[in-house]
C-alpha positions, 0 to 999 in steps of 0.5 A: 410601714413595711408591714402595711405595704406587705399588707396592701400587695397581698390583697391587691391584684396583680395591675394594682400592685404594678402601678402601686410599685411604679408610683411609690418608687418614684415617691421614694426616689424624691423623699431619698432625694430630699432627704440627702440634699437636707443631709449633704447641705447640713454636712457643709455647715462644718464649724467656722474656723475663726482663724480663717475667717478673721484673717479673711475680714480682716483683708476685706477691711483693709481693702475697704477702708484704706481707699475711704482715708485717701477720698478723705484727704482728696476732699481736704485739698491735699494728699497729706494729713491734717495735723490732728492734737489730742490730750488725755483729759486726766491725769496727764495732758501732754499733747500727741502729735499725728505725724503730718506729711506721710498718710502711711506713717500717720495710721502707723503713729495712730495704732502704737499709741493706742497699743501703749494703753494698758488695757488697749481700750480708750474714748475719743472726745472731740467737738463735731468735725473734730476728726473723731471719725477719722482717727478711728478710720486711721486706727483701724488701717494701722491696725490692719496693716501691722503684722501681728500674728496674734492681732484682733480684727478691728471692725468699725461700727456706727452706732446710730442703729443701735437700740441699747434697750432692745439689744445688748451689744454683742447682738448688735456687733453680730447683726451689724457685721452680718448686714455688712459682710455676710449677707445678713447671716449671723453664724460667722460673726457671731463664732467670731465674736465669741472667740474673741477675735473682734475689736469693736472701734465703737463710732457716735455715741452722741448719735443715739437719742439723749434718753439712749445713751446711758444705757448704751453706756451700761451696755458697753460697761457690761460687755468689758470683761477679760481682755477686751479692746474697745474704742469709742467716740463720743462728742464731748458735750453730750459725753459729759452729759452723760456721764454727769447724769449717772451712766458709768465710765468705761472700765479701764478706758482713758479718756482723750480729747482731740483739740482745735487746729491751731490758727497758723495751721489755718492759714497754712492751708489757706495760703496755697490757694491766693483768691483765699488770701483774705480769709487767711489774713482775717484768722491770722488778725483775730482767731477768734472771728467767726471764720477762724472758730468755723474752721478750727475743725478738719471737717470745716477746713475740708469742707471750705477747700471743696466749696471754695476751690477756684472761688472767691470765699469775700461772701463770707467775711460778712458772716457774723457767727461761726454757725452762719459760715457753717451752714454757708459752706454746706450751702456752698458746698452742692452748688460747686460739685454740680453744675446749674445746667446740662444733663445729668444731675444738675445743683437743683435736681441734686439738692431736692436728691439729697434732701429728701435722704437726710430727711429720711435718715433724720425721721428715722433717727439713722446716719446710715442709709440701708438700701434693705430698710427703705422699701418697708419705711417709704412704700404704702400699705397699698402698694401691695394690692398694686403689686397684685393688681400689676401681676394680674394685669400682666398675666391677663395680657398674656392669657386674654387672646386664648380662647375659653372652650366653655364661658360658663366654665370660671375655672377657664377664664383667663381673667380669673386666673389673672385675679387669683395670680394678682390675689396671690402676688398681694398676700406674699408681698405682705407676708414679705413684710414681717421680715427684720430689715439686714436679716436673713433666714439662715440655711435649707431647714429654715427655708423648707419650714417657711415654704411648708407653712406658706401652703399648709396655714392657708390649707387649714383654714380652707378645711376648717372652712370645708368641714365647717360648711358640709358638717351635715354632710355624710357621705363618702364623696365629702370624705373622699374630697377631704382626704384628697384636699389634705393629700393634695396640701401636703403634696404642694406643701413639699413642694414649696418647702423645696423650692423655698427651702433652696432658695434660702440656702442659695442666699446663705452660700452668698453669706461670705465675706466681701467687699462691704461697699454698699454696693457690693452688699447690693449686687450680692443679693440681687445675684443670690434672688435671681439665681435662687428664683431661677433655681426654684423655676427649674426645680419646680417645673421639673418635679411638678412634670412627674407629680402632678397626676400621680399625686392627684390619684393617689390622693384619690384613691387614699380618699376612697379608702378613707371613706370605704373604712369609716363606713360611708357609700363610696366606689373604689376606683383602681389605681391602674385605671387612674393611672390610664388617664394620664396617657390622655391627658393633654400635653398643654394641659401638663404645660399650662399647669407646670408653668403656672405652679413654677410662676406661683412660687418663684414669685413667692421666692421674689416677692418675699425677697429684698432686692425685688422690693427695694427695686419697687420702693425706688420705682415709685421714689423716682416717680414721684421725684424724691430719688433718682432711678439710678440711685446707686450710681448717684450715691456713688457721685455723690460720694466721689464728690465727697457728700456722701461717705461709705459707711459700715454697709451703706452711704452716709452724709459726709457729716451729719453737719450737711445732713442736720442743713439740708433738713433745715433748708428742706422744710421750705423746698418743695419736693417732687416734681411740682410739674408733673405732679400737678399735670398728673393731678390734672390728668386724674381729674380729668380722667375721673370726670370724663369715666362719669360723663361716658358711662352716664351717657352709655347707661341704658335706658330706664326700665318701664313699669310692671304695673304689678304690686311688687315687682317694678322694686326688683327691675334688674336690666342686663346690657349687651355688647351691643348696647342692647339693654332688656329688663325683667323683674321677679315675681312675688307671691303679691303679684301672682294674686294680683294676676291672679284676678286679686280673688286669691290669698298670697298663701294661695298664691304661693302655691302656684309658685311650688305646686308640688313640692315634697321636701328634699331639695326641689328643682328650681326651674326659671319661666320668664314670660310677658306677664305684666301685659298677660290676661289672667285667664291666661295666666291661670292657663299658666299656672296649670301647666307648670302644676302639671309639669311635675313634683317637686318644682319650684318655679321663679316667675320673671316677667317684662315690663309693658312695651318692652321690645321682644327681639331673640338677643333679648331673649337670650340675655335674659334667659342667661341671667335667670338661669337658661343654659344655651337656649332660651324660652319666653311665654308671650301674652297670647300663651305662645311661647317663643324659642331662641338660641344658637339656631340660626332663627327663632320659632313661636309657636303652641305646639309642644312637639315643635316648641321641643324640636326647636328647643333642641336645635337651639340647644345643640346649635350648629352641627360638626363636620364630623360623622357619627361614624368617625366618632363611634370608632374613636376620636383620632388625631386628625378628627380631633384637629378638625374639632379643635379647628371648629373651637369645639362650637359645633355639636357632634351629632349620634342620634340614632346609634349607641353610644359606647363608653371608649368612644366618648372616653375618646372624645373626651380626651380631645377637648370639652365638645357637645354631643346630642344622642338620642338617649342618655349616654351610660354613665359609668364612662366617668365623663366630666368634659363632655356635655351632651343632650338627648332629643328625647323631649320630643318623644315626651312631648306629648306626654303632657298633651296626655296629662291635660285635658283639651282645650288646655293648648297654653297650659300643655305648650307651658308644661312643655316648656318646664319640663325642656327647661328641666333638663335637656342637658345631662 
């Protein structure tokens, strides 16, 4: 590289090695720059101190739990704990007690008995709401609370996401706890988990599918090695299943079943409340009722407390199975915590809420509701292409009141660039997808790699393409553009890895532990998006203000000498030069290009993020009626009113008890809003009738007939704004025998269509004229003057149907459509020829020098305030605010002087105007914006006059016309 540098100083003068220097200093400058960034963000990434770390999750663990078994004895009706009896299912079955009356003791008794096992590890059996759940919860408090200097931390976890067969389950500890904790970034839990620093406290094994659990059982067995601790709970029936089916027995695990509680237990509970009395009395008669089996669990007990407090339970000493009183307390259960009326979330409203989240968790086989998987479950493959339709949408309201300089110029419409922005905002929303729920690319290298291939896949395909498409192309402007297009790609290609690639960092730096509450997990990340989107704007803005023109010419001029050393014609333009431009640049030019390649990628930062698509999925839930809008704090309610409970990163049904009820009974309810959507539904069909009967009734009229062979099958009508609707048709080789007087061949015929065509690449000159009333002789007269136009033409005919209505905004909506720029010629049956355009009126007329007068009229249009003079001595900047005043719609007149090259580099640099002269302007002034035209015509005029014999006054005044319509632009 230093040598190829001292190379190129010495053979470039002076100039260039100056702008060469300043450009590839500050290329330099941001390559050293990025480079360091990647060096000092990796530097920060020391190895995890484990020590630390666990102290740290530990803390938050307490924190976070502790408050969950106060809410669970909130929900039991009493600060105090249920008595919960446990045994050993063998060798021994004497019973232990959890110390009743002081919560805190309670956890304490919990931990000692399970540091008195061996092994410290154990499985916990129980029927559904025996208190499986809630002696894990108090085993991981007591354990948290104990000061033991070498303690592991214990973390529980559910294991109703687990896939045994795709992961083992040291993956899944890291991954849950990365969910939960972390920001879904692994490193910490990952060197956490390999130091041995956690205690997994294993929760729901009978929630796995039946075909899943003896592999899970392997899956644990095989991870027991040395000493590791582990705690599982399993329901009893679906552990002996298990096991009875082949899949092995914890290592080195006791296995203990917690028992019913007791019916004077029962009515102990029961007898501080008097309405509950009855219920009371009828267990203490027969425990084996269907109350007293209903209420053997602390789940059902809790549950009878909060549905029934303050309420007479006489409905259910009717019931006759201890199912029916289990789904009547959940029944209960929602209408006692909401109310029927008011604001708010009513009973109603709050069922239709909650059903549809337990129908979603049972589809998707999950007790806990991760907000980062919903959008990817519930959301449509088209909501994609709406949310690219949105972003266009809103980027069209906000361009379309700006003015196009040039209607002709696409590039300038602002509802092009709406399009290619929704077109963009749909293809990085699928992209978006492929991201694993709870995951997150770790760290700046990751990021700048994603960022980098964002642009450089598309940019491949796109040369593959180019190459593919002009491969019989040969010259040195094809290779310029080649090399330029890979410089430009490469350019932007850094510059998304940049952005990107902070992006990505700004979420691992958030990767630190905090409170898991679900909604915690929540506002992190959408902290983290937004700041990284902010970020990125700022980044992009400011590098895209220094690099934008610089990279344009050095790519440029690489191209040029790309091509210069594989031999092909090409012209060198020095850098210096190039670099001049820039001071002519325009500054909102700089602006709109800064501001669109910022927009571009911080929506490539939000549309591939989490919490914007979260934020879409519950939108269009809560549109539909199946969410509440602000779902957070619903689920919030819903937990203080102890439906839900927290889980490991997200809510879950207080048991899956309510969940398992509420599918049951959502099969017959109605989701959504019936009103709203019918009333939609009715909205859209009213909608789609009126769109057909408006534009049935606003189409134009149907076109007359030709009267030619061929041409009333290609009629084509073109409609204006103001609703008026001119047809033409194109000619075929038939119809020009057919007017012809039928005495010629369609070869003959042809012919007259490419008279003197020589190969090569013709000029395709349009000529519409009345043909379909137009006499032959006539006709023929047509034909001799546009074979003595030129060579290699080829002429499109198009003509109008019979008693079409002639007036000059038919003239010009057809003339556009064909291919007339800025003024339009139609040949009259008589072989006059009338001229329209901008001007002011129209003129008919078979002289040639004044149907190229009034060509050039139209063509030019109105004429500028601003003189000649003022414009040869260079545009300044009140001369250019005058222009910029007539929107650049008059043309500025220099005929009759020469035009010098800074003069219309001055005229350029002001904005896209049209210039007539009065011969070609020099074409070495680079010009690309400005149009300009030449009444040289006029002086040529007669040159066909010249060219054919009289009397040949309609051929000469058509041969006029093919020449004008040939070239009066530059």
């Amino acid at each position: 590289m230093a040598a190829g540098v001292a190379y190129t100083i010495l053979r470039s003068p002076l100039e260039t090695n100056n702008a060469l220097a300043g450009v590839l200093s500050g290329l330099l400058a941001l390559v050293g720059a990025g480079a360091a960034l990647s060096r000092y963000l990796d530097a920060r990434r020391m190895p995890v101190d484990t020590e630390a770390e666990g102290v740290k999750l530990a803390e938050e663990l307490l924190k976070r739990w502790r408050p969950e078994l106060a809410t669970r004895r909130q929900r039991s009706g009493a600060m105090d704990t249920l008595p919960v009896q446990w045994r050993q299912v063998a060798p021994s079955d004497q019973p232990r007690r959890v110390v009743t009356g002081n919560p805190e003791q309670a956890v304490l008794d919990v931990a000692r008995a399970f540091r008195a096992l061996p092994a410290q590890r154990a499985v916990l059996l129980g029927e559904p709401g025996g208190g499986k759940t809630f002696l894990a919860i108090s085993l991981v408090v007591g354990l948290l609370s104990e000061e033991a200097a070498d303690d592991k931390v214990p973390v529980l976890l559910s294991l109703s996401a687990w896939d045994p067969v795709e992961d083992d389950l040291d993956t899944f500890i890291v991954r849950a706890l990365a969910a939960a904790h972390y920001a879904g970034a692994e490193r910490i839990p990952k060197a956490l988990l390999d130091k041995n620093v956690i205690f997994p406290v294993l929760d729901g094994l009978d929630e796995l599918p039946e075909h899943l659990r003896r592999r899970a059982l392997s899956r644990i067995n095989d991870t027991l090695a040395g000493n590791r601790r582990i705690l599982l709970t399993c329901r009893s029936v679906e552990y002996a299943e298990g096991i009875a089916a082949g899949a092995p027995a914890l290592s080195q695990s006791p296995v203990f079943e917690i028992l019913p509680l007791m019916p004077g237990q029962i009515s102990r509970r029961l007898r501080t409340e008097p309405l509950w009395a009855p219920v009371a009395e009828a267990i203490a008669t027969d425990p084996a009722c269907p109350l007293g089996i209903a209420l053997s669990t602390p789940l059902m007990l809790s549950l009878f407390t909060k549905a029934y407090a303050g309420r007479n339970p006489a409905d259910l000493l009717t019931l006759t199975s201890g199912n029916d009183v289990r789904d009547r307390l959940v029944d209960v259960l929602i209408d006692s915590v909401y109310p029927e009326q008011g604001r708010g979330w009513t009973s109603r409203r709050a069922r239709r809420y909650l059903t549809y989240l337990a129908r979603y968790l049972h589809e998707h086989a999950e007790r806990e509701l991760n907000w980062w998987a919903l959008p990817n479950r519930v959301l449509s493959p088209w909501t994609g292409a709406l949310v690219g339709l949105a972003g266009a949408g809103v980027l069209a309201a906000v361009l379309a009141p700006l003015e196009v300089d040039d209607p002709t110029e696409v590039v300038n419409s602002p509802f092009i660039s709406a399009g290619v922005f929704g077109l963009v905002c749909t293809v990085l929303w699928f992209l978006g997808l492929g991201r694993r729920a709870g995951r997150a690319s770790p760290g700046f290298r990751h990021g700048a790699r994603d960022g980098a291939l964002l642009v450089l896949v598309p940019a491949a395909m796109i040369l593959v393409i180019g190459l593919a498409a002009g491969s019989g192309k040969d010259t040195g402007k094809f290779v310029v553009g080649a090399v330029s297009f890979v410089c430009l790609a490469g350019a932007l290609a850094a510059l998304c890895a940049l952005a990107v690639g902070l992006h990505r960092h700004l979420i691992a730096r958030a990767a630190v532990v905090g409170r898991a509450e679900p909604v915690d997990v929540l506002r992190r990340e959408r902290r983290a998006t937004l700041f990284g989107a902010g970020t990125t704007l700022v980044v992009v803005s400011t590098l895209s203000a220094a690099l934008w023109k610089v990279t344009e010419v050095i790519s440029l001029h690489v191209g040029q000498r790309t091509a210069a050393t594989l031999g092909k014609p090409v012209t060198i333009t020095a850098i210096s030069t190039e670099m001049e431009k820039l001071d002519s640049t325009p500054v909102m030019a700089i602006v709109v290009f800064i501001v669109a390649g910022a927009v571009v990628l911080t929506a490539a930062v939000l549309l591939t993020s989490r919490w914007p698509r979260y934020v879409v999925a519950k939108v269009l839930l809560w549109a539909t009626g199946q969410l509440p809008l602000r779902l957070e704090l619903f689920l919030g309610d819903a937990r203080d009113k102890g439906l839900l409970r927290a889980g490991v990163a997200g809510y879950e049904f207080w048991h899956v008890a309510l969940q398992e009820r509420l599918v049951v009974r959502g099969k017959n309810l109605r989701s959504g809003r019936p009103v709203v959507r019918a009333a939609a539904l009715w909205l859209a069909a009213a909608t789609v009738v009126s769109a057909v009967v408006v534009v049935d009734l606003t189409q134009p009229k149907a076109c007359a007939t030709t009267g030619l062979p061929h041409a009333d099958s290609g009629l084509f009508t073109v409609v204006a704004a103001d609703g008026e609707s001119p047809c033409a048709a194109k000619l075929d080789a038939a119809d020009v025998a057919a007017k012809l007087g039928g005495a010629v061949s369609e070869t003959e015929a042809e012919k007259v269509r490419s008279p003197h065509v020589r190969g090569g690449y013709p000029s395709r000159v349009p000529v519409l004229g009345e043909f379909s009333t137009m006499s032959s002789g006539t006709f023929d007269e047509v034909a001799k003057g546009m074979s003595a136009a030129g060579v290699n033409l080829e002429f499109e005919l198009y003509t109008l149907p019979r008693d079409s209505p002639i007036t000059d905004t038919a003239v010009s909506l057809l003339g556009s459509k064909i291919g007339y720029r800025h003024v339009a010629f139609l040949l009259r049956s008589d072989g006059s020829v009338l001229v329209t355009g901008a001007a002011t009126a129209s003129v008919t007329t078979k002289d040639p020098v004044k149907i190229a007068k009034a060509a050039v009229a139209h063509a030019a249009g109105p004429i500028s305030s601003l003189s000649a003079e003022a414009v040869l001595d260079g545009v300044d900047a009140d001369e250019c605010a005058r222009l910029k005043e007539e929107r650049f719609a008059k043309s500025i007149d220099l005929r009759g002087h020469t035009v010098g090259v800074a003069a219309m580099r001055s005229l350029e640099a002001c904005g896209e105007a049209v210039v007539v002269a009065s011969a070609p302007v020099p074409r070495r002034s680079g010009l690309d914006r400005t149009r300009y035209l030449i009444d040289e015509p006029i002086e040529r005029a007669g040159q066909c006059r010249e060219a054919l014999p009289p009397p040949a006054e309609v051929s000469v005044a058509v041969c006029t016309v093919v020449r004008l319509a040939n070239g009066i632009y530059s």
